[in-house]
N, C-alpha and C positions, 0 to 999 in steps of 0.2 A: 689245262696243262699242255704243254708243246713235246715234240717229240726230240731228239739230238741232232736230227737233219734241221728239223726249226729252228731248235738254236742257234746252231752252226750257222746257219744264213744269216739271221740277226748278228751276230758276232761279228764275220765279216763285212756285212755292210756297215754297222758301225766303227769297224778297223779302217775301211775304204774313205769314210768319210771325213775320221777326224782331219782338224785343219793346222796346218804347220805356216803359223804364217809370222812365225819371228824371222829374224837375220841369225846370218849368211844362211842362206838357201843350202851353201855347201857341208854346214852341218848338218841339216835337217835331211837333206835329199837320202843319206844313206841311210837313215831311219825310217823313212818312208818305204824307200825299198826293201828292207829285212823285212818288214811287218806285209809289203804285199805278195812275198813267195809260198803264201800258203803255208800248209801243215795241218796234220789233227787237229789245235787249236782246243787239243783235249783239258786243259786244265782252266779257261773260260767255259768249255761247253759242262764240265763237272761244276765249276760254282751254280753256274745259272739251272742245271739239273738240280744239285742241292737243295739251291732256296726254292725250289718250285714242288719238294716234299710239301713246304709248309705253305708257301702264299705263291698267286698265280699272276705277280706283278715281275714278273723276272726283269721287265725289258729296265725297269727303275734300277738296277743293279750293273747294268753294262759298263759304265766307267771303271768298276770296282773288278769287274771282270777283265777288261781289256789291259787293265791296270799289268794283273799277272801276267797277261800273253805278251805285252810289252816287257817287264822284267824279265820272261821268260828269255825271250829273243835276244835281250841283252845279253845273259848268260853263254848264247851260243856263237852272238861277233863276239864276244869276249873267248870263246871256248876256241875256235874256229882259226881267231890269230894264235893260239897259245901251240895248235896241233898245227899251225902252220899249211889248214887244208884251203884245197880250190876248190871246194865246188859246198854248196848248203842246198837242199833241195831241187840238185840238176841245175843252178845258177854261180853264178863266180861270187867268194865270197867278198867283202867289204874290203878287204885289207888287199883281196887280189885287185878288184874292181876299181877301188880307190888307194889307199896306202895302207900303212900301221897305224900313222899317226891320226889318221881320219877314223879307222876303228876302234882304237881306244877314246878319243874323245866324242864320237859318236855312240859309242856303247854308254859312255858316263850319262849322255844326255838324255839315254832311254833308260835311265834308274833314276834321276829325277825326276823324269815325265809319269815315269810308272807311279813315283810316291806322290808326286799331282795328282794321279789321276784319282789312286787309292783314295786321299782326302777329300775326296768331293763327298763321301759318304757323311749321312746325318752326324750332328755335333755328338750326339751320346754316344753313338758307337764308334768315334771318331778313336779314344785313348784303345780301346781293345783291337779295333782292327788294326791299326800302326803298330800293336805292340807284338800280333800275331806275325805279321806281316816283316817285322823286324828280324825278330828271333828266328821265320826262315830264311830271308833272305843270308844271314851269319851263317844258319846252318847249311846251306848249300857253298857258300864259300869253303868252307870246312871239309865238306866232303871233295870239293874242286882239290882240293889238296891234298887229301888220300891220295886220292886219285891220283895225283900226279908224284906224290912221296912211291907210290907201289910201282912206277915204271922201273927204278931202281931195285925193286926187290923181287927174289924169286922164292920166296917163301912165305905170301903171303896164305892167311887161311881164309876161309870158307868165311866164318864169323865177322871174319874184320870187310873183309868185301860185301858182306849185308849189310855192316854197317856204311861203309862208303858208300852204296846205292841208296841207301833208307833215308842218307842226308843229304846227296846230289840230286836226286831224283822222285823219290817221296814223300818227302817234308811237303813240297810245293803242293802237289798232287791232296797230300794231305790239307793241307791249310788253304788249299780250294773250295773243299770238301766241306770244312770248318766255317769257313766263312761264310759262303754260302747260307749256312745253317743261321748264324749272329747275326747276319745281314735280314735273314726272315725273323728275328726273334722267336727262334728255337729255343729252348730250354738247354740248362749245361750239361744235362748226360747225353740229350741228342747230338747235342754239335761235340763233343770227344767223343760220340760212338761212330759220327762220319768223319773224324779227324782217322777215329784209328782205321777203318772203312779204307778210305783215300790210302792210309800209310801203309796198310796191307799189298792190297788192289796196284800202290805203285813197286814194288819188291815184284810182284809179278809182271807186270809190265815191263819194269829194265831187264830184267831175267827170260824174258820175251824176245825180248829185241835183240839181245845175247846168241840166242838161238836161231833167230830168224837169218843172223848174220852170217851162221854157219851153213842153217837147214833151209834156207829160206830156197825162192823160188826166184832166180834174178829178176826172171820176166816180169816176174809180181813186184819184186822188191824195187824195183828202180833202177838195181845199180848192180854188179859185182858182188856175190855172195867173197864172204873171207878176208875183210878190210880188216875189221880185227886182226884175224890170222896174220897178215902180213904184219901188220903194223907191231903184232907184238903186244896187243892191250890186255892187259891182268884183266881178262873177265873169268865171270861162275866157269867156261868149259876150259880154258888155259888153267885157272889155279886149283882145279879139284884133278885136271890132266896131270899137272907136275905133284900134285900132294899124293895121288894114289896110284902111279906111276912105279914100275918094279924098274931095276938098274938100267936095263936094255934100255926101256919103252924112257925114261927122263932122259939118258944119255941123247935119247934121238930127237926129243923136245930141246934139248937143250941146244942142240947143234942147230934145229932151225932157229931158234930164237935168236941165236948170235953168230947167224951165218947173214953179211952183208950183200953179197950180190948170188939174187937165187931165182929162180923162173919163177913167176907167181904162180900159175897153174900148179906146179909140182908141189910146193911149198903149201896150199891150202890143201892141197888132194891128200899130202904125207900125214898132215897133221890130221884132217877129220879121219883121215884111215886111224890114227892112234887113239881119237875121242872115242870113233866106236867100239875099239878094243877096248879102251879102259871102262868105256860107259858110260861117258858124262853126258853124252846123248840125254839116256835114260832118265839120269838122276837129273841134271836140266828141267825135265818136264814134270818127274816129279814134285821138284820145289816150286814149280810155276805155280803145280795144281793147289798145291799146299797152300801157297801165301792166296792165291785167287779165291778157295775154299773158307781162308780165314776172314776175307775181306766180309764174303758175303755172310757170315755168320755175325759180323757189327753190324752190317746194312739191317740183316733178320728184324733184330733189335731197337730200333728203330722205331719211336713210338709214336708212329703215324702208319693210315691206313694201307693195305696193302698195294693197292688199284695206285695208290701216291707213286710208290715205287717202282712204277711198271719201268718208266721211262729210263730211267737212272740205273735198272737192273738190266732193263735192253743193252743198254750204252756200255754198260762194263763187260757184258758176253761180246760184246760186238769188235769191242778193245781189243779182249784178249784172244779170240779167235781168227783177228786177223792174218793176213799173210802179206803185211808188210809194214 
Protein backbone atom coordinates (compact mmCIF):
# COMPACT_ATOMS: atom_id res chain seq x y z
CA UNK A 1 0.00 0.00 0.00
CA UNK A 2 1.39 3.68 -0.82
CA UNK A 3 0.91 6.60 1.20
CA UNK A 4 -1.04 10.05 -0.41
CA UNK A 5 2.22 11.73 -1.10
CA UNK A 6 2.84 8.30 -3.19
CA UNK A 7 0.02 8.75 -4.87
CA UNK A 8 0.04 12.15 -5.51
CA UNK A 9 3.38 11.73 -7.27
CA UNK A 10 2.03 9.02 -9.52
CA UNK A 11 -0.88 11.12 -10.33
CA UNK A 12 1.09 13.97 -11.44
CA UNK A 13 3.61 12.23 -13.40
CA UNK A 14 0.98 10.58 -15.30
CA UNK A 15 -0.96 14.18 -15.73
CA UNK A 16 2.70 15.40 -16.92
CA UNK A 17 2.95 12.73 -19.32
CA UNK A 18 -0.17 12.15 -21.01
CA UNK A 19 0.30 13.02 -24.94
CA UNK A 20 -1.84 15.62 -26.89
CA UNK A 21 -0.82 15.07 -30.07
CA UNK A 22 -3.99 15.93 -32.30
CA UNK A 23 -4.64 19.33 -34.14
CA UNK A 24 -4.66 22.51 -33.66
CA UNK A 25 -2.19 22.66 -30.95
CA UNK A 26 -4.18 25.86 -30.11
CA UNK A 27 -6.85 23.73 -28.66
CA UNK A 28 -4.96 21.35 -26.95
CA UNK A 29 -2.26 23.88 -25.45
CA UNK A 30 -4.86 25.47 -22.92
CA UNK A 31 -5.64 22.11 -21.65
CA UNK A 32 -2.32 21.25 -21.18
CA UNK A 33 -1.97 24.17 -19.24
CA UNK A 34 -5.02 24.03 -16.65
CA UNK A 35 -3.98 20.47 -15.81
CA UNK A 36 -0.12 21.52 -15.19
CA UNK A 37 -1.01 24.38 -12.47
CA UNK A 38 -1.21 21.91 -9.73
CA UNK A 39 -3.76 21.51 -6.89
CA UNK A 40 -4.76 18.95 -4.27
CA UNK A 41 -5.42 16.74 -7.10
CA UNK A 42 -7.58 15.45 -4.02
CA UNK A 43 -10.35 13.56 -5.85
CA UNK A 44 -7.53 11.26 -8.10
CA UNK A 45 -5.53 10.71 -4.95
CA UNK A 46 -9.15 9.57 -2.93
CA UNK A 47 -9.91 6.98 -5.90
CA UNK A 48 -6.62 5.59 -6.02
CA UNK A 49 -6.64 5.61 -1.92
CA UNK A 50 -10.10 3.76 -2.24
CA UNK A 51 -9.15 0.93 -4.41
CA UNK A 52 -6.00 0.34 -2.57
CA UNK A 53 -8.47 -0.61 0.72
CA UNK A 54 -9.03 -3.55 -1.45
CA UNK A 55 -6.04 -4.45 -4.10
CA UNK A 56 -2.48 -3.05 -4.23
CA UNK A 57 -2.52 -2.46 -8.06
CA UNK A 58 -3.56 1.17 -7.86
CA UNK A 59 -1.22 2.32 -10.58
CA UNK A 60 -3.73 0.01 -13.22
CA UNK A 61 -6.42 2.46 -12.42
CA UNK A 62 -4.69 6.05 -13.38
CA UNK A 63 -6.61 6.71 -16.58
CA UNK A 64 -9.77 6.35 -14.68
CA UNK A 65 -8.38 8.50 -11.98
CA UNK A 66 -7.00 11.22 -14.10
CA UNK A 67 -10.08 10.94 -16.08
CA UNK A 68 -11.86 12.89 -12.79
CA UNK A 69 -8.94 15.39 -12.34
CA UNK A 70 -9.47 16.20 -15.99
CA UNK A 71 -13.35 16.65 -15.72
CA UNK A 72 -12.56 18.30 -12.60
CA UNK A 73 -10.57 21.11 -14.15
CA UNK A 74 -13.03 21.27 -16.79
CA UNK A 75 -15.62 22.42 -14.28
CA UNK A 76 -13.29 25.17 -12.97
CA UNK A 77 -12.30 26.87 -16.95
CA UNK A 78 -15.78 26.60 -17.21
CA UNK A 79 -16.43 28.11 -13.56
CA UNK A 80 -13.65 30.61 -13.86
CA UNK A 81 -15.12 32.30 -17.31
CA UNK A 82 -18.63 32.26 -15.74
CA UNK A 83 -17.15 34.34 -12.30
CA UNK A 84 -15.33 36.18 -14.91
CA UNK A 85 -11.92 35.61 -12.57
CA UNK A 86 -8.15 36.33 -13.34
CA UNK A 87 -6.23 34.30 -11.63
CA UNK A 88 -6.81 29.94 -10.88
CA UNK A 89 -3.97 28.95 -8.59
CA UNK A 90 -1.74 32.19 -8.73
CA UNK A 91 -1.79 31.81 -12.77
CA UNK A 92 -3.96 33.89 -15.38
CA UNK A 93 -7.00 32.06 -16.17
CA UNK A 94 -7.83 30.51 -19.87
CA UNK A 95 -10.14 32.91 -21.03
CA UNK A 96 -7.85 35.85 -19.56
CA UNK A 97 -4.75 34.09 -21.09
CA UNK A 98 -6.33 33.17 -24.30
CA UNK A 99 -10.19 34.28 -24.88
CA UNK A 100 -13.74 33.05 -24.15
CA UNK A 101 -14.18 31.50 -27.04
CA UNK A 102 -10.89 29.20 -26.53
CA UNK A 103 -12.23 28.43 -22.99
CA UNK A 104 -15.38 27.29 -23.79
CA UNK A 105 -14.28 25.06 -26.51
CA UNK A 106 -11.30 23.97 -24.70
CA UNK A 107 -13.11 23.13 -21.59
CA UNK A 108 -15.80 20.97 -24.09
CA UNK A 109 -12.57 19.07 -25.16
CA UNK A 110 -11.56 18.29 -21.48
CA UNK A 111 -15.20 16.45 -20.99
CA UNK A 112 -14.57 14.42 -23.86
CA UNK A 113 -11.08 13.61 -23.04
CA UNK A 114 -12.25 13.00 -19.40
CA UNK A 115 -15.17 10.38 -20.78
CA UNK A 116 -12.00 8.76 -23.07
CA UNK A 117 -10.13 8.49 -20.49
CA UNK A 118 -12.99 7.02 -18.01
CA UNK A 119 -13.40 4.16 -20.87
CA UNK A 120 -10.34 2.76 -20.98
CA UNK A 121 -11.62 0.75 -17.86
CA UNK A 122 -12.37 -3.14 -18.32
CA UNK A 123 -15.38 -4.06 -20.65
CA UNK A 124 -17.58 -5.30 -17.56
CA UNK A 125 -17.16 -2.44 -15.55
CA UNK A 126 -17.31 -0.25 -18.45
CA UNK A 127 -21.75 0.25 -18.19
CA UNK A 128 -21.51 0.89 -14.22
CA UNK A 129 -18.57 3.29 -14.26
CA UNK A 130 -20.05 5.55 -17.33
CA UNK A 131 -23.36 5.30 -15.50
CA UNK A 132 -21.78 6.49 -12.10
CA UNK A 133 -19.80 8.79 -13.78
CA UNK A 134 -22.86 10.34 -15.79
CA UNK A 135 -25.20 10.88 -13.09
CA UNK A 136 -22.44 12.99 -11.45
CA UNK A 137 -21.24 14.89 -13.74
CA UNK A 138 -25.53 16.10 -14.30
CA UNK A 139 -25.39 16.41 -10.66
CA UNK A 140 -22.73 18.80 -10.40
CA UNK A 141 -24.19 20.86 -13.32
CA UNK A 142 -27.27 21.17 -11.21
CA UNK A 143 -25.74 22.32 -8.34
CA UNK A 144 -23.44 24.96 -10.70
CA UNK A 145 -26.94 26.36 -10.98
CA UNK A 146 -27.93 26.72 -7.41
CA UNK A 147 -25.23 28.11 -7.20
CA UNK A 148 -25.64 30.73 -9.35
CA UNK A 149 -29.90 30.94 -9.07
CA UNK A 150 -28.84 31.92 -5.02
CA UNK A 151 -26.69 35.07 -6.30
CA UNK A 152 -30.08 36.59 -6.89
CA UNK A 153 -31.44 35.62 -3.60
CA UNK A 154 -31.07 36.87 -0.07
CA UNK A 155 -33.00 34.26 1.67
CA UNK A 156 -31.54 31.32 0.99
CA UNK A 157 -31.48 28.67 3.90
CA UNK A 158 -29.04 26.53 5.52
CA UNK A 159 -30.58 23.31 3.96
CA UNK A 160 -30.71 24.22 0.44
CA UNK A 161 -27.06 25.41 0.53
CA UNK A 162 -26.04 21.81 1.66
CA UNK A 163 -27.67 20.89 -0.76
CA UNK A 164 -25.91 22.95 -3.50
CA UNK A 165 -22.47 21.88 -1.96
CA UNK A 166 -23.40 18.02 -1.69
CA UNK A 167 -24.04 18.41 -5.59
CA UNK A 168 -21.31 20.99 -6.68
CA UNK A 169 -18.76 19.66 -4.79
CA UNK A 170 -19.45 16.10 -3.08
CA UNK A 171 -21.04 14.13 -5.55
CA UNK A 172 -17.60 14.01 -7.37
CA UNK A 173 -15.63 13.49 -4.22
CA UNK A 174 -18.14 10.87 -3.57
CA UNK A 175 -18.04 8.98 -6.70
CA UNK A 176 -14.19 9.02 -6.43
CA UNK A 177 -14.78 7.34 -3.41
CA UNK A 178 -17.17 4.81 -5.31
CA UNK A 179 -15.23 3.99 -7.84
CA UNK A 180 -12.44 3.52 -6.63
CA UNK A 181 -14.22 0.78 -4.56
CA UNK A 182 -15.94 -1.02 -8.33
CA UNK A 183 -12.77 -0.46 -9.86
CA UNK A 184 -11.20 -3.03 -7.03
CA UNK A 185 -14.17 -5.24 -7.03
CA UNK A 186 -15.44 -4.24 -3.72
CA UNK A 187 -18.57 -5.54 -2.83
CA UNK A 188 -22.12 -3.15 -2.99
CA UNK A 189 -22.31 -2.04 0.64
CA UNK A 190 -18.52 -1.35 0.65
CA UNK A 191 -18.50 0.93 -2.30
CA UNK A 192 -22.09 2.93 -1.11
CA UNK A 193 -20.37 3.00 2.32
CA UNK A 194 -17.32 4.97 0.61
CA UNK A 195 -19.76 6.74 -1.65
CA UNK A 196 -21.56 7.97 1.46
CA UNK A 197 -17.75 8.26 3.15
CA UNK A 198 -16.61 10.75 0.15
CA UNK A 199 -20.28 12.66 0.29
CA UNK A 200 -19.88 13.28 3.94
CA UNK A 201 -16.01 14.05 4.11
CA UNK A 202 -16.86 16.48 0.93
CA UNK A 203 -19.87 18.82 2.88
CA UNK A 204 -16.87 19.23 5.22
CA UNK A 205 -14.33 20.10 2.91
CA UNK A 206 -16.46 22.94 0.90
CA UNK A 207 -17.66 24.09 4.43
CA UNK A 208 -13.80 24.12 4.98
CA UNK A 209 -12.86 26.25 2.43
CA UNK A 210 -15.92 28.58 3.51
CA UNK A 211 -14.00 29.21 6.55
CA UNK A 212 -10.65 29.14 5.68
CA UNK A 213 -11.84 32.10 3.20
CA UNK A 214 -12.80 34.18 6.12
CA UNK A 215 -10.36 32.70 9.04
CA UNK A 216 -7.69 31.54 7.03
CA UNK A 217 -4.14 32.67 7.24
CA UNK A 218 -3.26 34.76 3.82
CA UNK A 219 0.31 33.74 4.24
CA UNK A 220 -0.91 30.23 4.24
CA UNK A 221 -3.80 30.68 2.10
CA UNK A 222 -2.20 31.90 -1.12
CA UNK A 223 -4.13 34.69 -1.58
CA UNK A 224 -6.29 37.58 0.24
CA UNK A 225 -8.56 36.18 2.95
CA UNK A 226 -12.48 37.65 2.16
CA UNK A 227 -12.88 37.02 -1.59
CA UNK A 228 -16.19 35.72 -0.82
CA UNK A 229 -16.67 38.61 1.36
CA UNK A 230 -16.33 40.89 -1.31
CA UNK A 231 -17.65 39.35 -3.90
CA UNK A 232 -20.84 38.73 -2.11
CA UNK A 233 -20.97 34.67 -2.51
CA UNK A 234 -24.09 32.96 -0.57
CA UNK A 235 -21.76 30.81 1.42
CA UNK A 236 -22.59 28.67 5.01
CA UNK A 237 -21.19 32.25 7.01
CA UNK A 238 -23.12 34.88 4.67
CA UNK A 239 -26.65 32.89 4.70
CA UNK A 240 -26.73 31.67 8.42
CA UNK A 241 -25.22 35.68 9.06
CA UNK A 242 -28.43 37.18 7.22
CA UNK A 243 -30.95 34.23 8.50
CA UNK A 244 -29.91 34.82 12.37
CA UNK A 245 -29.15 38.22 12.05
CA UNK A 246 -31.49 40.72 14.44
CA UNK A 247 -32.84 44.13 12.46
CA UNK A 248 -29.48 46.22 13.16
CA UNK A 249 -26.87 43.45 12.62
CA UNK A 250 -29.02 42.51 8.52
CA UNK A 251 -29.61 46.17 7.88
CA UNK A 252 -25.71 46.32 8.18
CA UNK A 253 -25.24 43.08 6.02
CA UNK A 254 -27.45 44.34 3.80
CA UNK A 255 -25.80 47.65 3.03
CA UNK A 256 -22.43 45.86 2.53
CA UNK A 257 -23.93 43.51 0.15
CA UNK A 258 -25.44 46.23 -2.07
CA UNK A 259 -22.95 48.88 -1.41
CA UNK A 260 -20.89 49.15 -5.11
CA UNK A 261 -17.88 50.98 -4.44
CA UNK A 262 -16.32 50.17 -0.85
CA UNK A 263 -12.64 49.83 0.61
CA UNK A 264 -12.08 46.06 0.57
CA UNK A 265 -10.27 46.11 3.96
CA UNK A 266 -13.13 47.83 5.55
CA UNK A 267 -15.84 45.71 4.03
CA UNK A 268 -14.12 42.21 5.11
CA UNK A 269 -13.22 43.60 8.57
CA UNK A 270 -17.16 44.98 8.99
CA UNK A 271 -18.53 41.92 8.04
CA UNK A 272 -16.26 39.11 9.95
CA UNK A 273 -16.77 41.63 12.90
CA UNK A 274 -20.67 40.80 12.40
CA UNK A 275 -19.99 36.81 11.72
CA UNK A 276 -18.32 36.85 15.25
CA UNK A 277 -21.23 38.70 16.82
CA UNK A 278 -23.60 36.45 15.22
CA UNK A 279 -21.53 33.18 15.59
CA UNK A 280 -21.37 31.69 12.48
CA UNK A 281 -17.73 31.48 13.18
CA UNK A 282 -18.72 28.84 15.88
CA UNK A 283 -21.40 27.15 14.25
CA UNK A 284 -18.99 26.95 10.79
CA UNK A 285 -16.89 24.62 12.69
CA UNK A 286 -19.41 23.00 14.19
CA UNK A 287 -20.99 21.51 11.08
CA UNK A 288 -17.51 20.93 9.60
CA UNK A 289 -16.94 18.71 12.66
CA UNK A 290 -20.30 17.15 12.27
CA UNK A 291 -20.22 16.16 8.50
CA UNK A 292 -16.16 15.07 9.05
CA UNK A 293 -17.42 12.90 12.22
CA UNK A 294 -20.17 11.38 9.81
CA UNK A 295 -17.68 10.67 7.05
CA UNK A 296 -15.60 8.70 9.21
CA UNK A 297 -18.14 6.68 10.91
CA UNK A 298 -19.08 5.08 6.76
CA UNK A 299 -15.24 4.76 6.58
CA UNK A 300 -15.54 2.71 10.39
CA UNK A 301 -17.79 0.41 8.46
CA UNK A 302 -15.99 -0.52 6.07
CA UNK A 303 -15.42 -4.16 5.75
CA UNK A 304 -11.74 -4.42 5.31
CA UNK A 305 -8.98 -4.51 7.54
CA UNK A 306 -8.01 -1.79 9.79
CA UNK A 307 -4.14 -1.27 9.03
CA UNK A 308 -6.02 -1.08 5.03
CA UNK A 309 -7.30 2.23 6.26
CA UNK A 310 -4.52 3.83 7.64
CA UNK A 311 -3.64 5.70 4.44
CA UNK A 312 -7.13 6.94 3.39
CA UNK A 313 -7.88 7.90 7.17
CA UNK A 314 -4.24 9.83 7.25
CA UNK A 315 -5.45 11.50 3.85
CA UNK A 316 -8.89 12.75 5.24
CA UNK A 317 -7.32 14.25 8.71
CA UNK A 318 -4.69 15.76 6.62
CA UNK A 319 -7.60 17.39 4.18
CA UNK A 320 -9.47 18.57 6.76
CA UNK A 321 -6.90 20.01 9.08
CA UNK A 322 -5.37 22.05 6.65
CA UNK A 323 -4.75 25.81 6.43
CA UNK A 324 -5.44 26.28 3.00
Amino acid sequence: MQTSNEILRLVNQYLEQLPYDRQPQSLYEPIKYVLSLGGKRIRPVLMLLSYELFRDDSATILPQACALETYHNYTLLHDDLMDNADLRRGHQTVHRRWDANTAILSGDSMLVLAYERMAQCSAEKLPQILSLFTETALEIGEGQQYDMDFEHRNDVREEEYIEMIRLKTSVLLACATKMGALLADADERDAELLYKFGEQFGLAFQLQDDFLDVYGDSAVFGKAIGGDIVSNKKTFMLINALNRADDRQRAELMHWISTENFDRQEKVEAVTRLYNIIGVDRLAQDRIAHYFDESLKYLDAVGVAEERKKSLRDYAHEMMFRKS
